[in-house]
C-alpha positions as CSV (number, residue, x, y, z in Angstrom):
1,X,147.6,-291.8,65.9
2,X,149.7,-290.8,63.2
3,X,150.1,-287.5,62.1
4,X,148.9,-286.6,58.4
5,X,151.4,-284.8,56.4
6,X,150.5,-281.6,55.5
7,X,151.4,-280.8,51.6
8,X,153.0,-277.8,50.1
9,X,151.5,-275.3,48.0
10,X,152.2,-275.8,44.2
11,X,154.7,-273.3,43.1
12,X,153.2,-270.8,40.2
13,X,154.8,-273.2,37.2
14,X,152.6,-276.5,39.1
15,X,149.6,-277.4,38.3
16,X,147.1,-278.5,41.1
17,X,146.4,-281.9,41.7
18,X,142.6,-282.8,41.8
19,X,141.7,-283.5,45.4
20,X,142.1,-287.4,46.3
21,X,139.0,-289.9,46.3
22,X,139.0,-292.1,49.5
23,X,140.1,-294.9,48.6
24,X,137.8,-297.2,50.1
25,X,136.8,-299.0,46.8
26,X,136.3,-298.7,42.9
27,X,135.0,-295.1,42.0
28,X,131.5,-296.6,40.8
29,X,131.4,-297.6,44.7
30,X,132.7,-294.7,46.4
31,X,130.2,-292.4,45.6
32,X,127.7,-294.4,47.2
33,X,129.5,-295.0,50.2
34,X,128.0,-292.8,52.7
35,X,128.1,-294.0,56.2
36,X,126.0,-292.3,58.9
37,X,126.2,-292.2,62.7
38,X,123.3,-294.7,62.5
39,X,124.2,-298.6,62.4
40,X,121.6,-300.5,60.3
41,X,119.7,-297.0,59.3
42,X,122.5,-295.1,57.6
43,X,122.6,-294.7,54.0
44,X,123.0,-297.4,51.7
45,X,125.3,-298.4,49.6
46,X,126.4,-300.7,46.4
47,X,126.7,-303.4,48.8
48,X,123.6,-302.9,50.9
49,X,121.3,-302.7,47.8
50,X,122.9,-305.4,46.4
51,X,121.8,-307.5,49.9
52,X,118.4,-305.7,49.4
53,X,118.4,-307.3,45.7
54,X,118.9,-311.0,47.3
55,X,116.4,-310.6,49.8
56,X,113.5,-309.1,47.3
57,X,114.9,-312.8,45.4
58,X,114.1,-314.8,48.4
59,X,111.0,-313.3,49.6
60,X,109.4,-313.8,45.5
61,X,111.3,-317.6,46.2
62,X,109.2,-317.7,50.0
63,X,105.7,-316.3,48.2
64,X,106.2,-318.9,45.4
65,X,106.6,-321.8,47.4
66,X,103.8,-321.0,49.9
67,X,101.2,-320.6,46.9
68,X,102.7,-324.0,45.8
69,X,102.0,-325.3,49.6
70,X,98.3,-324.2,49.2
71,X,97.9,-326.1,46.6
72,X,100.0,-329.1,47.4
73,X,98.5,-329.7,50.4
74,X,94.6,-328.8,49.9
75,X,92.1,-329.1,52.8
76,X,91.0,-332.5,51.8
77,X,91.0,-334.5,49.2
78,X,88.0,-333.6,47.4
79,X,89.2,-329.9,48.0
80,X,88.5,-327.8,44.7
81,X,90.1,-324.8,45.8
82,X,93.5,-324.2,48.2
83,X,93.6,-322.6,51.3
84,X,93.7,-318.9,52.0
85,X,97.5,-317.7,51.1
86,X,97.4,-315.6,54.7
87,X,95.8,-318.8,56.5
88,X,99.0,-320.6,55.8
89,X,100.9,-318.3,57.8
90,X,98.8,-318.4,61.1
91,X,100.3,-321.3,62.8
92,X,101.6,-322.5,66.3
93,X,103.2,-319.3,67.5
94,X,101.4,-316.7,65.6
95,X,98.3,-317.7,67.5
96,X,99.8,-316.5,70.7
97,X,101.2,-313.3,69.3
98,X,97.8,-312.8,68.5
99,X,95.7,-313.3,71.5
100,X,98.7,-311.4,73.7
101,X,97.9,-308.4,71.0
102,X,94.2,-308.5,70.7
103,X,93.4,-309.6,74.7
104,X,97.0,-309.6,76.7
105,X,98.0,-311.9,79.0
106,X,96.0,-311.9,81.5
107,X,92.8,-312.0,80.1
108,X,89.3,-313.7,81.4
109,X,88.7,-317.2,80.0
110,X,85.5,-316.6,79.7
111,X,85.9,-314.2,77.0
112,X,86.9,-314.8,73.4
113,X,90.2,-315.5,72.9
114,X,90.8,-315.7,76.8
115,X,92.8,-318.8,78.2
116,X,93.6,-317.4,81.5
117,X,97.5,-317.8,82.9
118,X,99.1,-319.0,85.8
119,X,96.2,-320.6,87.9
120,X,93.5,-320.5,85.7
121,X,91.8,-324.1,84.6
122,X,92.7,-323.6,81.1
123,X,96.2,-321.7,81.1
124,X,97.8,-321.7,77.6
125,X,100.9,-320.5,79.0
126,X,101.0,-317.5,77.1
127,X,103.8,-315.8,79.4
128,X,106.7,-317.8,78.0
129,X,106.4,-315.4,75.1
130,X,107.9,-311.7,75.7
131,X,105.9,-308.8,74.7
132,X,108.0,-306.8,72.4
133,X,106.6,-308.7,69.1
134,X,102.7,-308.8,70.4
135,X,103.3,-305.1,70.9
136,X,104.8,-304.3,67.5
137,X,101.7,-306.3,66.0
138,X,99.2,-304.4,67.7
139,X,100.6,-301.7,67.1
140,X,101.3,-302.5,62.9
141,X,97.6,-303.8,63.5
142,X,96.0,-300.3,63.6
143,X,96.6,-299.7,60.1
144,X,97.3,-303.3,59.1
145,X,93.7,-305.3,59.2
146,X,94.8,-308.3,59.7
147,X,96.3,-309.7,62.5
148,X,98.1,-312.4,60.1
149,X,99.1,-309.7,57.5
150,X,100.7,-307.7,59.8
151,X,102.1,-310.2,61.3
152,X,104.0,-311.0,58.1
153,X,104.6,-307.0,57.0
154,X,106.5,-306.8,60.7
155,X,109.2,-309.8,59.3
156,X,109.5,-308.5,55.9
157,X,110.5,-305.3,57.0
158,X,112.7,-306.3,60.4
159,X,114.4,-308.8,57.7
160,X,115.6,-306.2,55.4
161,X,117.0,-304.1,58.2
162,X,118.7,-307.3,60.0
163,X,120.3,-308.9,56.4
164,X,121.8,-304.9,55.4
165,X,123.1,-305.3,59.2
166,X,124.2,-308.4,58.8
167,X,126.5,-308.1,56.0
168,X,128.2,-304.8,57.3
169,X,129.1,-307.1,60.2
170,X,130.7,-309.7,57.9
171,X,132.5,-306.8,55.6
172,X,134.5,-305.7,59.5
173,X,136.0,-308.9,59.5
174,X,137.7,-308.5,56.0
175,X,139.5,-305.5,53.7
176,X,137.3,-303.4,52.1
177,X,137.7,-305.5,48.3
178,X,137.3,-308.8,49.9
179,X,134.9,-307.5,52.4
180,X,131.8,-306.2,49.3
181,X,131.8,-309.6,48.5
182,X,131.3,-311.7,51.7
183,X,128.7,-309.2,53.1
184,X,125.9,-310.4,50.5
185,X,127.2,-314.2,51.1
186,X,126.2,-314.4,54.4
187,X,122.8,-312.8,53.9
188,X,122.5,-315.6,50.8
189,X,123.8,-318.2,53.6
190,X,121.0,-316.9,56.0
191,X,118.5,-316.4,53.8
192,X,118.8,-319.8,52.3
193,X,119.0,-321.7,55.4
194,X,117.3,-324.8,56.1
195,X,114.8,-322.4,58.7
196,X,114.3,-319.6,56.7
197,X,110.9,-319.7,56.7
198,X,110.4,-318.4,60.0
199,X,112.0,-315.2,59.2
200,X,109.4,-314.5,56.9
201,X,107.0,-316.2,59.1
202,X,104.8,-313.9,61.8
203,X,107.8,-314.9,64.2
204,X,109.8,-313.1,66.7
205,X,113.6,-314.1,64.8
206,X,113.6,-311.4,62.1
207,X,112.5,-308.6,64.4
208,X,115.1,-310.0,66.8
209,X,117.9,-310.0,64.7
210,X,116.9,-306.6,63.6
211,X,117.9,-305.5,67.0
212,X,120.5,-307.5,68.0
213,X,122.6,-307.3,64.7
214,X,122.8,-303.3,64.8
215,X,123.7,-303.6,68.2
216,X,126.7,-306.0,67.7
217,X,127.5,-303.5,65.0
218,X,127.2,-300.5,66.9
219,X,129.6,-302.2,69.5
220,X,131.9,-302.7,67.2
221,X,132.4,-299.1,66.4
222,X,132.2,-298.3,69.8
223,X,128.8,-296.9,69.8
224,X,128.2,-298.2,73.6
225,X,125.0,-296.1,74.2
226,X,123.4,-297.2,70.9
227,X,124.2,-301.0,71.2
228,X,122.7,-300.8,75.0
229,X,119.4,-299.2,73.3
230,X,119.3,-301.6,70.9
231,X,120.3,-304.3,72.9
232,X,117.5,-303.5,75.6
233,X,114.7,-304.1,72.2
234,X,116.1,-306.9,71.5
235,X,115.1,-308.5,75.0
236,X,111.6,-306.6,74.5
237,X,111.1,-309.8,71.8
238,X,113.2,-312.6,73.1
239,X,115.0,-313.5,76.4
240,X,117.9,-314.2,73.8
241,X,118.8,-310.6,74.4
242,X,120.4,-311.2,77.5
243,X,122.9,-313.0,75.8
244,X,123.4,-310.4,73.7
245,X,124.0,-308.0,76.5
246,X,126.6,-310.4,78.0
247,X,128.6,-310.1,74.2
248,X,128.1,-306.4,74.4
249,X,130.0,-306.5,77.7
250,X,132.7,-308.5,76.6
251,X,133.1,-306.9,73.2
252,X,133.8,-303.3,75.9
253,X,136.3,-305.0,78.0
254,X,138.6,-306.3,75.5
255,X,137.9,-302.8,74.0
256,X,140.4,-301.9,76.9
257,X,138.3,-298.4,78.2
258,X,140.5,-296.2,80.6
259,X,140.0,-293.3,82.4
260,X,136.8,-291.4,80.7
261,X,136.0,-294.3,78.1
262,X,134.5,-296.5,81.2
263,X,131.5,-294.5,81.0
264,X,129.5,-295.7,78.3
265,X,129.9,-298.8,80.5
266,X,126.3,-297.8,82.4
267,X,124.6,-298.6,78.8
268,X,125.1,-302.0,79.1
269,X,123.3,-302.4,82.2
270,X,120.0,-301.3,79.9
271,X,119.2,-304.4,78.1
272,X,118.4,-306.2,81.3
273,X,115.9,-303.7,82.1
274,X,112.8,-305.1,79.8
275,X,113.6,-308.7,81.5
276,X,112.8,-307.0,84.8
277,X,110.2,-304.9,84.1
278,X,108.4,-308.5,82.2
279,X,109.2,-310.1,85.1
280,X,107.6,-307.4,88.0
281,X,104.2,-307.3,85.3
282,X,103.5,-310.9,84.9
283,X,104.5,-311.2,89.3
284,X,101.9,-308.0,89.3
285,X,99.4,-310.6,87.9
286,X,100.2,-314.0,88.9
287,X,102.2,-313.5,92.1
288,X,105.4,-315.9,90.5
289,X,108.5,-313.2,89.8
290,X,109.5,-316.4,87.3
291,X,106.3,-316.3,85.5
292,X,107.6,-316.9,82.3
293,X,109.7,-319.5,82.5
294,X,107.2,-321.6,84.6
295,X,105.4,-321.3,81.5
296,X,107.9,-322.6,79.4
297,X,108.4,-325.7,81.6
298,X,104.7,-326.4,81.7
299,X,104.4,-326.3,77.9
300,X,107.2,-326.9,76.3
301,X,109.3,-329.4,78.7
302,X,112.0,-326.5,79.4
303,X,112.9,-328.2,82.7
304,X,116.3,-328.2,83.8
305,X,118.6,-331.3,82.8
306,X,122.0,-332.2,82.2
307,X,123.1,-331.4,78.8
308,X,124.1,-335.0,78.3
309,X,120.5,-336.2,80.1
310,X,119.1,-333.9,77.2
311,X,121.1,-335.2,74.4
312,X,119.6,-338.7,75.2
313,X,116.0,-337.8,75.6
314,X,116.8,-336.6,72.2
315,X,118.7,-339.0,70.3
316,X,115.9,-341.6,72.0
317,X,113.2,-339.4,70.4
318,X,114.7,-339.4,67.2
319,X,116.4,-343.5,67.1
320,X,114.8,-345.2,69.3
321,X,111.0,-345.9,67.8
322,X,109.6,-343.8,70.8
323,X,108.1,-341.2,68.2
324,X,106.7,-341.2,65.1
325,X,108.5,-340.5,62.1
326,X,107.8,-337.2,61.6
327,X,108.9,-336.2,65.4
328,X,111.8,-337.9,64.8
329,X,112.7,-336.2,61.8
330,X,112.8,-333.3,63.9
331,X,114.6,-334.7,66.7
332,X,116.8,-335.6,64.5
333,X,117.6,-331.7,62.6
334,X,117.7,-330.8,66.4
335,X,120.5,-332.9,67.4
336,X,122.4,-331.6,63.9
337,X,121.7,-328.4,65.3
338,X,123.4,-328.9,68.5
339,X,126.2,-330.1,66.8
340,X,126.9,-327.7,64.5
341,X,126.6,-325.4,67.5
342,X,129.3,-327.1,69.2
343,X,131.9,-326.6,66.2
344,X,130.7,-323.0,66.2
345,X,131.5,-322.4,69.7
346,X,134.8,-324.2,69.3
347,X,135.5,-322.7,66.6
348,X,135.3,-319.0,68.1
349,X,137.0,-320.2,71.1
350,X,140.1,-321.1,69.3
351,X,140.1,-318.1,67.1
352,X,139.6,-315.6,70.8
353,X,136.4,-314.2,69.4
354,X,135.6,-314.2,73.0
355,X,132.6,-312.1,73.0
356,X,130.5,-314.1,70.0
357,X,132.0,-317.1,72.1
358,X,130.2,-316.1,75.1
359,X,127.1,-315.5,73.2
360,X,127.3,-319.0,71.6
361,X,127.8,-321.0,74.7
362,X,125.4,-318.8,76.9
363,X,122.5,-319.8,74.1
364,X,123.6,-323.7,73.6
365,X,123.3,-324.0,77.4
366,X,119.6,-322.5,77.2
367,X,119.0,-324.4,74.8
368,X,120.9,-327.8,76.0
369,X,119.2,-328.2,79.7
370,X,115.6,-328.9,79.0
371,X,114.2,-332.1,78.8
372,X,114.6,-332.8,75.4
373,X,116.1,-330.3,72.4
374,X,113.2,-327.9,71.1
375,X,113.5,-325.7,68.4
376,X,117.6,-325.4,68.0
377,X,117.2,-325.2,64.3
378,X,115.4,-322.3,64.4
379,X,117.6,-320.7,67.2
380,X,120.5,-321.0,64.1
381,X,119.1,-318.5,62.6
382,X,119.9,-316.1,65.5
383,X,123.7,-317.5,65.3
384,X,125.2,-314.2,63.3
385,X,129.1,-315.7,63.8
386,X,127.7,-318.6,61.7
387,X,126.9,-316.8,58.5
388,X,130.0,-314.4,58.9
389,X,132.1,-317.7,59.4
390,X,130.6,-319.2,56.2
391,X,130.6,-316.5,54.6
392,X,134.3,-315.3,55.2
393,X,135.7,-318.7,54.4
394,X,133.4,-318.9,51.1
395,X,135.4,-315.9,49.7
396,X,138.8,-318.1,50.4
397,X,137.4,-321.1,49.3
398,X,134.8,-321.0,46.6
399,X,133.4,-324.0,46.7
400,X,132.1,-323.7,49.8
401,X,129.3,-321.5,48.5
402,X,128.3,-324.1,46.0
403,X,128.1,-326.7,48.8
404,X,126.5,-324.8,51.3
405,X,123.4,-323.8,48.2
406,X,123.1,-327.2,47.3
407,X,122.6,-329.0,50.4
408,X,120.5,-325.5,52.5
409,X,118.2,-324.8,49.2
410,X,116.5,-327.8,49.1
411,X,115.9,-328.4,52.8
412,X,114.8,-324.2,53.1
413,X,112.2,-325.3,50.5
414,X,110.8,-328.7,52.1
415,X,110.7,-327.0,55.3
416,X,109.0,-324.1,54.1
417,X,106.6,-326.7,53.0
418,X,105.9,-328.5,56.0
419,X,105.4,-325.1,58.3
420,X,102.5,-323.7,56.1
421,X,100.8,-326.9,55.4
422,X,100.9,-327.4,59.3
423,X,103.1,-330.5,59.6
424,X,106.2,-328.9,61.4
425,X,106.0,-326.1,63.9
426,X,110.0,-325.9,64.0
């Protein structure tokens, strides 16, 4: 480290010089720049409420088009009056966080909201999901009637911590000038994303990426204790924290540790910790230590395949006139998905950003070996090097802003559409 020069005292005839403002941007900004110990709860600045601003944007943008849904798409056609705005919202997964909350999973299928699990004649496979969200909504639940409501107060909330996260990630990879402008790009880029709905949505992304993003970012300042903590929630909502943990680990060994600085190196053990502990609690119940993922393959095809045995189930699902048009519609944004993926992951692997690389092709393999592609679109939303990629190169190359708005916008708003009239369930 270098050493800092120490400056003389002024002589009697000088005149002191006013102490020196860090200069880590224009004055307006530096006295909001207050950084705490705390990644994603420290103090906010300019930039962060600038993120903030979009987000309170998109969220008006999500309330508006739902109203519009409610109305578009009526019950029938002699309807006089839409839907219930909250009823639009329960759909396809928000059931199950729902009956996990209110009955668990293990509940008798005799009693309401009871569908049994793993050997019981009507099993809805319930244990595919992880518990951390169905906590968190029983939890928000206590003080929040409705299940639905605070469902939706649980994303709102998680989403503003995970975009502010999000863009301090994006300002690391740029100086401090350039940086205040791509952090509140790639919260636009995610925000406006084609599945954007579903962090808004009574879903498990926005609480995900609440966790996981601080984490990455507490990593990156070498904050090994915190990112393990943070990491460890993250698997609490999705087995997609796993991968995390495996970033986590690579982003410590290329930190090069020696001596003393291997001993944070115990914290990154901790995120596989909720994965067991699911695992022991559904075998206490069921007698299967793989539980959860026998769920997934009984109700959501998530054998395993070849990748390339995968990517023709698909493309047959979505060319071949196996399906009808609006499956194939979705087969097709799946195989998009995958591709864009692909570019992602070689993308990081030529520019040695190992660690994001290991996360990428650790999730496109999960993803990849089923029978057929489910719900990749929505797993983009979870793909932070993405939006710091876009957003990074939008700063260089203008344009691509324009492009990316034009093309996402429209497609954020029809496939808002179709999840809360019911027709897509991403």
């Amino acid at each position: 480290m270098a050493r800092i020069p120490i400056p003389k005292a002024p002589s009697q005839g000088q005149q002191r010089a006013p102490k020196a403002v860090p200069s880590d941007g224009p004055p307006a900004r530096r006295r909001n720049v207050r950084l705490s110990r705390l990644p994603g709860l420290s103090s906010l600045d300019a930039t962060d409420r600038a993120v903030l601003g979009i987000y309170a944007l998109t969220r008006i943008a999500v309330a508006i088009t739902t109203y519009g849904s409610a109305w578009l798409f009526a019950a029938g056609p002699d309807a006089k009056h839409p839907a219930p705005y909250l009823s639009l919202w329960y759909r396809w997964d928000a059931d199950f966080f729902r009956k996990i909350a209110e009955n668990g999973y293990f509940a008798d299928p005799t009693e309401p909201g009871g569908f049994g699990g793993i050997g019981s004649a009507r099993p809805d496979n319930r244990e595919a999901f992880f518990p951390g969200f169905p906590f968190v909504l029983r939890t928000v639940h206590t003080v929040v009637p409705s299940w639905t409501a605070a469902g939706l107060l649980i994303s709102l909330v998680a989403g503003a911590v995970a975009v502010v996260a999000l863009s301090r990630i994006t300002r690391l990879h740029l100086p401090a000038e350039t940086g205040e402008r791509a952090g509140p790009r790639a919260a636009l880029f995610l925000l406006a994303s084609p599945c954007a709905v579903f962090l808004a949505a009574g879903y498990t992304e926005a609480l995900f990426l609440a966790f996981a993003l601080p984490a990455w970012l507490a990593a990156r300042r070498d904050r090994w204790a915190l990112a393990g903590l943070l990491g460890a929630a993250a698997t609490t909502v999705r087995i997609s924290g796993l991968f995390v943990a495996a970033a986590l680990a690579a982003q410590f060994l290329l930190s090069r540790p020696r001596g003393r600085q291997w001993r944070p190196a115990g914290w990154l053990a901790v995120p596989a910790l909720p994965a067991l502990a699911y695992s022991w609690y559904l075998h206490s119940g069921t007698g299967d230590w793989m539980a959860w993922k026998h769920a997934q393959e009984r109700g959501w095809y998530r054998q395993f395949h070849a990748p390339w045995e995968a990517w023709k189930h698909t493309w047959d699902g979505a060319f071949a006139d196996a399906t009808t048009t609006d499956y194939a519609v979705m087969f097709q944004a799946e195989l998009l998905a995958m591709v864009v993926g692909l570019l992602l992951l070689a993308f990081l692997v030529v520019r040695r950003q190992w660690p994001e690389a290991l996360y990428m092709g650790l999730s496109l393999w999960a993803l990849g070996t089923s029978f057929w592609y489910q719900s990749i679109p929505r797993a983009t939303l979870l793909w932070w090097p993405l939006w710091t990629m876009l957003a990074v190169a939008s700063v260089r190359r203008p344009w691509i802003r324009s492009t990316y708005l034009c093309v996402a916008a429209p497609l954020a708003t029809v496939l808002a559409l179709a999840f809360t009239s019911g027709k897509w369930a991403g």
